[in-house]
DSSP file (Angstrom, degrees, kcal/mol; ACC not computed):
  #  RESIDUE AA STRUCTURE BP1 BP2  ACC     N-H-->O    O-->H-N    N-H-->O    O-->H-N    TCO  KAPPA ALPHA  PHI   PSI    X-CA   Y-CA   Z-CA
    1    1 A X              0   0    0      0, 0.0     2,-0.0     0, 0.0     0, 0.0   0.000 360.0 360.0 360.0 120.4  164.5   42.0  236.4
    2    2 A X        -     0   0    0      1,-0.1     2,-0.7     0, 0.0    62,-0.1  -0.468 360.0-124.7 -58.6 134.2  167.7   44.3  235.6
    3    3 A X        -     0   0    0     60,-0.1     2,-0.1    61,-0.1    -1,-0.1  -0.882  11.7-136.6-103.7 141.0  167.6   47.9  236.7
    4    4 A X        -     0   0    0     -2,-0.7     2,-0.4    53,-0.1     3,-0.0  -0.158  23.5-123.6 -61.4 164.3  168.2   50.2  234.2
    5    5 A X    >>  -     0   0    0     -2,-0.1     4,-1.7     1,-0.1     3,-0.9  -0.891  32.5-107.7-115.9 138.7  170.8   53.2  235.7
    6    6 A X  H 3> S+     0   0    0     -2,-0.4     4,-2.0     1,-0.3     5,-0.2   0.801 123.1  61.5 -45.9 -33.1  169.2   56.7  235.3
    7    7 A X  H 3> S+     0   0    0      2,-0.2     4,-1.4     3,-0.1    -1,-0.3   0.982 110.0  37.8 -80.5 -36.7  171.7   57.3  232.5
    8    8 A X  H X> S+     0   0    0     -3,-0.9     3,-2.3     2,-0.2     4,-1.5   0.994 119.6  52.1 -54.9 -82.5  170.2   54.3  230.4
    9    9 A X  H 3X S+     0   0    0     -4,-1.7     4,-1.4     1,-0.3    -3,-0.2   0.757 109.8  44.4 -21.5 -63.4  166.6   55.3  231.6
   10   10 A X  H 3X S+     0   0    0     -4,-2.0     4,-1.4    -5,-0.3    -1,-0.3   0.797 112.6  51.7 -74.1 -30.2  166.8   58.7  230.6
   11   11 A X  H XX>S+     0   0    0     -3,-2.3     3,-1.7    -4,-1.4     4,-0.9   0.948 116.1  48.3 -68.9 -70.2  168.6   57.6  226.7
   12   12 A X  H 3X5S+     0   0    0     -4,-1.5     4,-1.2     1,-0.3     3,-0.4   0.853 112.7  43.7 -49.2 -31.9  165.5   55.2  226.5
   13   13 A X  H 3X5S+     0   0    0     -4,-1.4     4,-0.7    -5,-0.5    -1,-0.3   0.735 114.9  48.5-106.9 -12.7  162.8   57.8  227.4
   14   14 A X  H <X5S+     0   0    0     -3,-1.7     4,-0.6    -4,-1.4    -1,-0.2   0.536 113.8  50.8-106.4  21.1  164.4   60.5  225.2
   15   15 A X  H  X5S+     0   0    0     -4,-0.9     4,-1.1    -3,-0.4    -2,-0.2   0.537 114.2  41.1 -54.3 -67.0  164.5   58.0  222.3
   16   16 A X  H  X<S+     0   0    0     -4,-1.2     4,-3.1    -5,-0.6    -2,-0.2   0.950 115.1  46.1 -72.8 -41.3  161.7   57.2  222.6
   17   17 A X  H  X S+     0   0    0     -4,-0.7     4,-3.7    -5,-0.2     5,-0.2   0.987 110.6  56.8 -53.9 -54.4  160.1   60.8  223.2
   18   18 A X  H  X S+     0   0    0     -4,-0.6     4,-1.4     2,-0.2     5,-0.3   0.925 111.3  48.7 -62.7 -32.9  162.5   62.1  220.1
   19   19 A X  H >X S+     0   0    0     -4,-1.1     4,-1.1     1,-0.2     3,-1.0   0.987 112.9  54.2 -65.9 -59.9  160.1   58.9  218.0
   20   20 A X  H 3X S+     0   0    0     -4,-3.1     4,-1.9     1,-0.2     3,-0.3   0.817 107.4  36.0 -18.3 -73.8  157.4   60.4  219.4
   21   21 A X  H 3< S+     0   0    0     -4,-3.7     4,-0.4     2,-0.2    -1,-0.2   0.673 118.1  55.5 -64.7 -12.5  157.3   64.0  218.5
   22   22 A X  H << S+     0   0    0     -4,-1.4     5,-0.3    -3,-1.0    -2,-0.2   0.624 110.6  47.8-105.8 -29.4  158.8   63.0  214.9
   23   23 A X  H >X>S+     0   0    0     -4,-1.1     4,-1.4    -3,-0.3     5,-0.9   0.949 112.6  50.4 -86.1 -47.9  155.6   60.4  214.5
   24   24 A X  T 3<5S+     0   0    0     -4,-1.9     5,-0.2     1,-0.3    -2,-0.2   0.541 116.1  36.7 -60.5 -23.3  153.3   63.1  215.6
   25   25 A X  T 345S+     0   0    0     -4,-0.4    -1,-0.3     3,-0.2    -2,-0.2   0.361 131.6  33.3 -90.2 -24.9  154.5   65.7  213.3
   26   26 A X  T <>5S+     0   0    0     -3,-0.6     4,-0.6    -4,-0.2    -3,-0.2   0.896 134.5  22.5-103.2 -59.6  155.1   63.0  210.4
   27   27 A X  H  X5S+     0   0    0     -4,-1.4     4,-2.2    -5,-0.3    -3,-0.2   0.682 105.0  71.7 -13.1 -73.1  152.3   60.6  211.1
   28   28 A X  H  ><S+     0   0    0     -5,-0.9     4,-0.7     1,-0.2    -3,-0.2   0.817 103.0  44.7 -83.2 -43.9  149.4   62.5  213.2
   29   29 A X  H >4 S+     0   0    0     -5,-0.2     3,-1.2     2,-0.2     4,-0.3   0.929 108.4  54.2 -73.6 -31.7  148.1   64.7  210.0
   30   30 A X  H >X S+     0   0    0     -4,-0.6     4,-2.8     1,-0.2     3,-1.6   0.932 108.3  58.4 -39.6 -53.8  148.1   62.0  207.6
   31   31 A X  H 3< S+     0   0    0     -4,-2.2    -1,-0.2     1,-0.2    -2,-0.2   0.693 102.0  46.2 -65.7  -6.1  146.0   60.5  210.2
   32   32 A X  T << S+     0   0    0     -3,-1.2    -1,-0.2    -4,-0.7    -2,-0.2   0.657 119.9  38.1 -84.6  -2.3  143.4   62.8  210.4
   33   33 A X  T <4 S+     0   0    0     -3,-1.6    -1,-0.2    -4,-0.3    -2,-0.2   0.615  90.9 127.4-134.5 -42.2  142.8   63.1  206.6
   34   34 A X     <  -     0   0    0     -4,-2.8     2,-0.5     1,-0.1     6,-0.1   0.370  60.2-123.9 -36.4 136.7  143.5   59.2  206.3
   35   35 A X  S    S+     0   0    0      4,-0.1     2,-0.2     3,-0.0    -1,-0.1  -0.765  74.2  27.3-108.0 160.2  140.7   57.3  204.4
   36   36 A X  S    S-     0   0    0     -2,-0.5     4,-0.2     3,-0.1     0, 0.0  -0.346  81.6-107.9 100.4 166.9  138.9   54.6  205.8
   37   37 A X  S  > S+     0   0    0     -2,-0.2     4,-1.3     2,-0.1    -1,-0.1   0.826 116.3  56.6 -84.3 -51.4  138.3   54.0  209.8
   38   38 A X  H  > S+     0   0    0      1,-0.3     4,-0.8     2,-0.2     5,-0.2   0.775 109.1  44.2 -91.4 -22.6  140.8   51.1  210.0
   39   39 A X  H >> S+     0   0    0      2,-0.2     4,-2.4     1,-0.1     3,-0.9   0.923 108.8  52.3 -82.5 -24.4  143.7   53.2  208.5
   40   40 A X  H 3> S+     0   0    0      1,-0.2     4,-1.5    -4,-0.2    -2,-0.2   0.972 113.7  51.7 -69.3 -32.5  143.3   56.4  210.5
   41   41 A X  H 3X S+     0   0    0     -4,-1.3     4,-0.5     2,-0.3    -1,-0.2   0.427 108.4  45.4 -56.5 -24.5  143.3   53.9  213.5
   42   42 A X  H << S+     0   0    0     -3,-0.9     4,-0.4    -4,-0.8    -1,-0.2   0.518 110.2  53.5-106.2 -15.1  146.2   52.2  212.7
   43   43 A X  H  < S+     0   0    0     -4,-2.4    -2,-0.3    -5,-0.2   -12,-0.1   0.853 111.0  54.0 -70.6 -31.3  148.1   55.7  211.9
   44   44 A X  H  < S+     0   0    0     -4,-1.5     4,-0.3     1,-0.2    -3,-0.2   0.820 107.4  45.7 -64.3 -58.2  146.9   56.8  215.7
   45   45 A X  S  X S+     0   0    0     -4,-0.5     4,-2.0     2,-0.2    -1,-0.2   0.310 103.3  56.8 -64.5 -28.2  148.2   54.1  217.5
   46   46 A X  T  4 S+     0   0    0     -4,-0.4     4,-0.4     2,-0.2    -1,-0.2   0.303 108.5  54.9 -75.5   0.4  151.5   54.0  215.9
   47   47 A X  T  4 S+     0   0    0      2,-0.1     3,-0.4   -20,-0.1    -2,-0.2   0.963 113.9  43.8 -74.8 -53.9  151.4   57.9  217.3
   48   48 A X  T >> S+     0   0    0     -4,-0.3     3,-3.9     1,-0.2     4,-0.5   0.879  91.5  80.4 -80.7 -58.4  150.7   56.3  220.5
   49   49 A X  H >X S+     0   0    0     -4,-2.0     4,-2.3     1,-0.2     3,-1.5   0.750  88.3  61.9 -23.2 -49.0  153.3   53.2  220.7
   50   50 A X  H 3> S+     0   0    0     -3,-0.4     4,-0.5    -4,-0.4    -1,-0.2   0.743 104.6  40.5 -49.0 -30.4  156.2   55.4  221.7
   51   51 A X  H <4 S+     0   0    0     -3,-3.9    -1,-0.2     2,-0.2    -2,-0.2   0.163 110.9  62.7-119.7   7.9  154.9   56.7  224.9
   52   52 A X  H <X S+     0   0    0     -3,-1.5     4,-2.2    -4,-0.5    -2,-0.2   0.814 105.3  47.1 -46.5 -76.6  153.5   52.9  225.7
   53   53 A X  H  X S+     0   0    0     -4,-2.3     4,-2.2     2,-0.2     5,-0.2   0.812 111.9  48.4 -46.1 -37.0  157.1   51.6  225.6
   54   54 A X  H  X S+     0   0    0     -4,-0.5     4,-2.2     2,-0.2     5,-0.3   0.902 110.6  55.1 -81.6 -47.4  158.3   54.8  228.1
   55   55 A X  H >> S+     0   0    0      1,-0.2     3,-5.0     2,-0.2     4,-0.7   0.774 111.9  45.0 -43.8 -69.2  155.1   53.7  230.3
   56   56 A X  H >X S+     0   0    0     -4,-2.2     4,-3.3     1,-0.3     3,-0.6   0.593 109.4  46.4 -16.4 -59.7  156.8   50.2  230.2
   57   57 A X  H 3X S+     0   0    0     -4,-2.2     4,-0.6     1,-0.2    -1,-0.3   0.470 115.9  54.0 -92.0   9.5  160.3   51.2  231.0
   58   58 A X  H << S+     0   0    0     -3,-5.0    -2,-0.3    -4,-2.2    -1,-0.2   0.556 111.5  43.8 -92.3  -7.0  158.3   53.6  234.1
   59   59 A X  H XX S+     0   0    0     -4,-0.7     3,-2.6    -3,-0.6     4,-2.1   0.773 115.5  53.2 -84.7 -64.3  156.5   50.5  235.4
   60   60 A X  H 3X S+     0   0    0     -4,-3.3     4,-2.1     1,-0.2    -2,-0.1   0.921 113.7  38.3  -1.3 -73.0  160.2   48.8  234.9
   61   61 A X  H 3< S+     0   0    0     -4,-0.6    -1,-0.2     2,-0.2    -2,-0.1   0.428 114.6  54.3 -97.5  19.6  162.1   51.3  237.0
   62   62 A X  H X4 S+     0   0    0     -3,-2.6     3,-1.5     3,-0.1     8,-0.3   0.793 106.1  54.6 -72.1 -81.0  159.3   51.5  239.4
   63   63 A X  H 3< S+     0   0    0     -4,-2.1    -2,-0.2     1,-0.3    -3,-0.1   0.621 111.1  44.6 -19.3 -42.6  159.4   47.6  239.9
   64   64 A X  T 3< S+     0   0    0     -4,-2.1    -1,-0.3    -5,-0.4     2,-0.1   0.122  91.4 110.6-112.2  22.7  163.1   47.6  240.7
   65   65 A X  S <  S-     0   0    0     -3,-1.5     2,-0.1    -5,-0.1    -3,-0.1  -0.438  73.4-101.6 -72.6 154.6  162.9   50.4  243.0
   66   66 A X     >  -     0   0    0     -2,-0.1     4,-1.1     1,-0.1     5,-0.4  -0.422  39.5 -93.6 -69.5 166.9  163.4   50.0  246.6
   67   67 A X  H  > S+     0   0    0      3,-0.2     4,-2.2     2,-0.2     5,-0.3   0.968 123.8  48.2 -61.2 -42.9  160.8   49.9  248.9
   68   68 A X  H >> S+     0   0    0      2,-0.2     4,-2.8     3,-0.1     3,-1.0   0.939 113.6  55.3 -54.0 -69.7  160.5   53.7  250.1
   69   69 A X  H >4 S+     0   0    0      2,-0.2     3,-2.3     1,-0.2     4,-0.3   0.647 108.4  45.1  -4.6-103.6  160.6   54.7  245.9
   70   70 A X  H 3< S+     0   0    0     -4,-1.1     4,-0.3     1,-0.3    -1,-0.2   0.587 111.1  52.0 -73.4 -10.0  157.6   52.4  244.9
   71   71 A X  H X<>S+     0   0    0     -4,-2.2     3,-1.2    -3,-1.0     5,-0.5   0.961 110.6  54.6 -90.4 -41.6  155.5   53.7  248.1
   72   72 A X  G XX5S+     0   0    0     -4,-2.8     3,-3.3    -3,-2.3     2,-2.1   0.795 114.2  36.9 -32.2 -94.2  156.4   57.4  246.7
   73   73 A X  G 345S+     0   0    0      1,-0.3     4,-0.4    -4,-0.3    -1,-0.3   0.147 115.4  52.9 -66.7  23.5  155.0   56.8  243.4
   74   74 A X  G <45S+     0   0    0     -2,-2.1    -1,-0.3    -3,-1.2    -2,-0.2   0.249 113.1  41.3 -88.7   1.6  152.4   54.9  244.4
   75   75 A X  T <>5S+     0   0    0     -3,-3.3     4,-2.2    -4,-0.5     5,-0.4   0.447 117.9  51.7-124.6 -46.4  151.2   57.3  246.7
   76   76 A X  H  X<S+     0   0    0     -4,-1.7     4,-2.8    -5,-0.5     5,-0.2   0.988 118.9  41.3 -59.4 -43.7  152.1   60.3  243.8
   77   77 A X  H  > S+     0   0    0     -4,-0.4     4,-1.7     2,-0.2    -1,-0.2   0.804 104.1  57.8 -73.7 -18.5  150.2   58.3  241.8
   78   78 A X  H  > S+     0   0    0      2,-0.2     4,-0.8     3,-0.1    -2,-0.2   0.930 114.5  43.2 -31.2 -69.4  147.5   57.4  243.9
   79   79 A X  H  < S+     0   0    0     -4,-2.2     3,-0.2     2,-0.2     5,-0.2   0.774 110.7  55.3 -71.6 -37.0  146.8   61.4  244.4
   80   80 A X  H >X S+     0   0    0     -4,-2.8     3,-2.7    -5,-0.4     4,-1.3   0.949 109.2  46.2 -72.0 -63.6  147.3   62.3  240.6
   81   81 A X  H 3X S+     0   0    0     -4,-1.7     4,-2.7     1,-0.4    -1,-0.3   0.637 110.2  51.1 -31.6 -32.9  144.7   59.9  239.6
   82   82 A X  H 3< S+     0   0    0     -4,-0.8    -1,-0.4     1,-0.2     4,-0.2   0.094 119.3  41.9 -96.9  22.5  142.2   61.0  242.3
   83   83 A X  H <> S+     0   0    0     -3,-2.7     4,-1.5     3,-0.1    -1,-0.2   0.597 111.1  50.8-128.6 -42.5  142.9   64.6  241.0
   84   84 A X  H  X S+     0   0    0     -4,-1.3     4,-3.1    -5,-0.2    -2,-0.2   0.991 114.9  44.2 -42.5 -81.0  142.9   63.8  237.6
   85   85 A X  H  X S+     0   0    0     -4,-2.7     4,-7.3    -5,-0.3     5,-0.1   0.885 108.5  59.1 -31.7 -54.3  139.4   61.9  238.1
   86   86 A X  H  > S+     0   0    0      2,-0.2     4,-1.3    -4,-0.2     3,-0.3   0.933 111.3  42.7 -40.2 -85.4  137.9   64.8  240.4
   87   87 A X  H  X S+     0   0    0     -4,-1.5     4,-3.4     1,-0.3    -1,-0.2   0.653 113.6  49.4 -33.4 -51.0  138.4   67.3  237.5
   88   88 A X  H  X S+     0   0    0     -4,-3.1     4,-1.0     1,-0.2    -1,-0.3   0.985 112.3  41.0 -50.0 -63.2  137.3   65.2  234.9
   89   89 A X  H >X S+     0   0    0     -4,-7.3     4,-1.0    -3,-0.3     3,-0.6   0.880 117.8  52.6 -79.1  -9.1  133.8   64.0  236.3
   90   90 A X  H >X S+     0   0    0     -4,-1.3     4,-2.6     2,-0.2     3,-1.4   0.987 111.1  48.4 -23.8 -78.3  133.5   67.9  237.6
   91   91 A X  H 3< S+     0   0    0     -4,-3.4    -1,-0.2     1,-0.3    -2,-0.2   0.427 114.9  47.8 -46.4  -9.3  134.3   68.6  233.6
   92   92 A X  H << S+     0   0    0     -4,-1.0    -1,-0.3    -3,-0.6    -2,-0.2   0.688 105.9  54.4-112.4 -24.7  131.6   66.0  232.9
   93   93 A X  H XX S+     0   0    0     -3,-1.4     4,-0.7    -4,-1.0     3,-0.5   0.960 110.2  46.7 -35.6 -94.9  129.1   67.4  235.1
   94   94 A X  G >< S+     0   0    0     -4,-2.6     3,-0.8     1,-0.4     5,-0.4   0.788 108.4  52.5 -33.5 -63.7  129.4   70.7  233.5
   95   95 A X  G >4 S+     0   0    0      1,-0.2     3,-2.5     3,-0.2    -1,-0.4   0.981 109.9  56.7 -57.8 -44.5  129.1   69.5  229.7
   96   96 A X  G <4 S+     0   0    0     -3,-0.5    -2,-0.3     1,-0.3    -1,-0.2   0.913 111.3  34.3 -68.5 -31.7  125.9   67.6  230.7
   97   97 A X  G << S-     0   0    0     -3,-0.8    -1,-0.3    -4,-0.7    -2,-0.2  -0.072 120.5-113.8-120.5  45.0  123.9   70.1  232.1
   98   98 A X  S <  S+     0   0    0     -3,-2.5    -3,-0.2    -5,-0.2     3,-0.1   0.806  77.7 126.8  35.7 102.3  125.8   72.8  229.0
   99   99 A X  S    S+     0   0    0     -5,-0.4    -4,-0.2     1,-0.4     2,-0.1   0.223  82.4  17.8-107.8 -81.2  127.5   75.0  231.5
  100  100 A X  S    S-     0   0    0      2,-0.0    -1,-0.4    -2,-0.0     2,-0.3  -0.339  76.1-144.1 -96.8 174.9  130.6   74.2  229.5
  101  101 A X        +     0   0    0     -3,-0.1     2,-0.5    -2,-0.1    -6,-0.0  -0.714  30.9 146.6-141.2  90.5  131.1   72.8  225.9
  102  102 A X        -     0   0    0     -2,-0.3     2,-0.3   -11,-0.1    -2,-0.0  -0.944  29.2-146.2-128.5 147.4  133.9   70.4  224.9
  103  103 A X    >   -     0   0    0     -2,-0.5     3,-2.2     1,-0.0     2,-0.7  -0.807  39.0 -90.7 -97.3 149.3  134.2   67.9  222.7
  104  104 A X  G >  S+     0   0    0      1,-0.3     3,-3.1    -2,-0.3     4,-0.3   0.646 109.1  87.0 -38.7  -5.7  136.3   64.6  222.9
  105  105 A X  G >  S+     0   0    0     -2,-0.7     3,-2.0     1,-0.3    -1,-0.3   0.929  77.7  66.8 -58.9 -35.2  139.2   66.3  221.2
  106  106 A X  G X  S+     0   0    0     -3,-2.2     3,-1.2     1,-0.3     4,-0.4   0.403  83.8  83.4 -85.5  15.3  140.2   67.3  225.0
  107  107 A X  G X  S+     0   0    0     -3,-3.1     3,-2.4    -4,-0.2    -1,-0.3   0.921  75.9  65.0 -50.2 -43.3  140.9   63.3  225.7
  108  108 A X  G <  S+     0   0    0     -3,-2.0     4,-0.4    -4,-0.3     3,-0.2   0.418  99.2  56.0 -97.9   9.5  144.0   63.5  224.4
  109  109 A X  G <> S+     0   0    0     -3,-1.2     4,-0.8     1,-0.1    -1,-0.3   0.666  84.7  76.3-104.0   7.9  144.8   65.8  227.4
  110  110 A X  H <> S+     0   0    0     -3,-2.4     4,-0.6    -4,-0.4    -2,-0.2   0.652  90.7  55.1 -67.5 -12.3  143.9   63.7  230.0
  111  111 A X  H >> S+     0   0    0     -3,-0.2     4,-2.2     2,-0.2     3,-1.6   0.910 114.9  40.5 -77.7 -45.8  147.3   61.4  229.8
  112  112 A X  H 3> S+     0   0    0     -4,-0.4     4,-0.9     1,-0.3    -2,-0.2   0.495 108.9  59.7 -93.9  23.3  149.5   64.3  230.2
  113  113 A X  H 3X S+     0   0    0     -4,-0.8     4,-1.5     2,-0.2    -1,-0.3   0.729 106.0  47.4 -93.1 -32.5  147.5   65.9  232.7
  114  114 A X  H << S+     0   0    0     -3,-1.6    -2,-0.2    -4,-0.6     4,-0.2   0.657 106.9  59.9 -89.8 -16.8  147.9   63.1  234.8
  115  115 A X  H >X S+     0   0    0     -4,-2.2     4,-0.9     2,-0.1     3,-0.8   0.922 108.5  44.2 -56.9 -61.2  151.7   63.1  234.0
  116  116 A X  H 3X S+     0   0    0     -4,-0.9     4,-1.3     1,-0.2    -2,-0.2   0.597 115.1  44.2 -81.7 -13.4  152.1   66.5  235.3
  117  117 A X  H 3X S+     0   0    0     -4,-1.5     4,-2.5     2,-0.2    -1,-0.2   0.544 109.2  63.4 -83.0 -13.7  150.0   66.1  238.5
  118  118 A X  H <> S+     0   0    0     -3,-0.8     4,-1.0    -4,-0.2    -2,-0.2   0.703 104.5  40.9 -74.3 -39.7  151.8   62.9  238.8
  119  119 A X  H  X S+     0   0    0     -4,-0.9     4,-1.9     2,-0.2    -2,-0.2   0.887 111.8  56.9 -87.0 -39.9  155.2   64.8  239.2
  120  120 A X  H >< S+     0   0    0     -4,-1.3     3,-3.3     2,-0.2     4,-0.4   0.870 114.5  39.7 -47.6 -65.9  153.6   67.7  241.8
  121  121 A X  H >X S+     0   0    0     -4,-2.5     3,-2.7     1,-0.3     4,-2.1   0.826 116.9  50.9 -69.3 -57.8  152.4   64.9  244.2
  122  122 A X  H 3X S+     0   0    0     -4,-1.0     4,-1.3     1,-0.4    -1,-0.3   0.690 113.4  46.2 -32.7 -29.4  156.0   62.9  243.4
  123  123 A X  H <X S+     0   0    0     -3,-3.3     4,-0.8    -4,-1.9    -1,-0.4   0.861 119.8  43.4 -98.2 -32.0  157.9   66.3  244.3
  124  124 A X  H <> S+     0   0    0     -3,-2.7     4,-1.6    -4,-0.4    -2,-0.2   0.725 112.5  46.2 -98.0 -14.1  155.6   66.6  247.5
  125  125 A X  H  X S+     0   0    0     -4,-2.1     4,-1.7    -5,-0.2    -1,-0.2   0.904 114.0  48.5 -78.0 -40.7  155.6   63.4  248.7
  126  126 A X  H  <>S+     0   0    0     -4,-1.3     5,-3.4    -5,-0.4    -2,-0.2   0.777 111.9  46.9 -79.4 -13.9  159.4   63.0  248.4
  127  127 A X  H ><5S+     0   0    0     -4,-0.8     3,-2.4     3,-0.2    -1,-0.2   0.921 110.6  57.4 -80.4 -20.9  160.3   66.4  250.1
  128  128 A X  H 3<5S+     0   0    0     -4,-1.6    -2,-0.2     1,-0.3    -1,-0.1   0.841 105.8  51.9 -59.9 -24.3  157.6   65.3  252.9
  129  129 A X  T 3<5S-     0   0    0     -4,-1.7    -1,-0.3    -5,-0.1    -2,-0.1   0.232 129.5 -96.4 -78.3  11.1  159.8   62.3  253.2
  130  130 A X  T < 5S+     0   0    0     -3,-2.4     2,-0.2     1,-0.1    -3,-0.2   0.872  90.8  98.2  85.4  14.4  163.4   64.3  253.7
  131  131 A X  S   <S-     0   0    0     -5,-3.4    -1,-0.1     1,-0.1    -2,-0.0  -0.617  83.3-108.2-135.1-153.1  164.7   64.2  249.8
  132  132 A X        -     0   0    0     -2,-0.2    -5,-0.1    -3,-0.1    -1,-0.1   0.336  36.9-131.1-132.8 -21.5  164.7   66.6  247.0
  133  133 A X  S    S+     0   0    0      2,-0.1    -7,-0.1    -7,-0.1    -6,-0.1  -0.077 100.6  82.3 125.9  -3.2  162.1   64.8  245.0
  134  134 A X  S    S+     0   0    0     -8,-0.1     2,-0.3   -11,-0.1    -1,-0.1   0.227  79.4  68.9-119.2  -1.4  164.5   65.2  242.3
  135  135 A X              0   0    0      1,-0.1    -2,-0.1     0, 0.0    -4,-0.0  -0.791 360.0 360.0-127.0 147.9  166.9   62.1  243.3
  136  136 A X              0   0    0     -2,-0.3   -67,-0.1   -71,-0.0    -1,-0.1   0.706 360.0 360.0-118.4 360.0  166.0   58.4  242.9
């Protein structure tokens, strides 16, 4: 597998991001209004595709990492997930027995919740290691 170079990585992921926010703004109200099941579903998912493909080329440039890299993010991702999870079945707890009241709408923050706990542990695990968490 080729690695991409951070300047290619970073053109692909803010290609893809710019497709993203331009399908969510063009896209993502048509879909809620869409009629039928099977078209709002296929409007949704074309929302989604963009930020599939950036998973892709972040399993990619994981994959062709050295070893010390993939044991970071595997250990930053390790910890977001378990943090991620905690909160949720907490947040799942709470709605069952009505404490709190949410509806599925608050799925659609659980990816980028797990993105941003995903960079804390990445930033703490790599200064715990000697670097800057900032370098790859």
């Amino acid at each position: 597998m080729t690695r991409l170079t951070d300047k290619q990585y970073r053109a692909w992921v803010f290609a893809l991001m710019a497709v993203y926010v331009a399908l969510m703004l063009l896209l993502f109200p048509q879909a809620r209004h869409a009629e039928g099941a099977a078209l709002r579903a296929v409007l949704a998912i074309a929302c989604v595709s963009p930020v599939i493909a950036t998973i892709w080329f972040m399993v990619r440039r994981v994959m062709s990492s050295d070893e010390l890299q993939q044991r970071l993010h595997l250990m930053a991702m390790s910890c977001a997930t378990g943090i991620v999870a905690a909160v949720s079945l907490v947040a799942g707890f709470l709605q069952a027995v009505h404490v709190i009241a949410v509806d599925g709408d608050i799925l659609i923050w659980v990816f980028p919740s797990l993105c941003f706990s995903y960079g804390l542990c990445r930033l703490y695990f790599s200064r715990r290691y000697g670097g800057s968490g900032c370098e790859e």
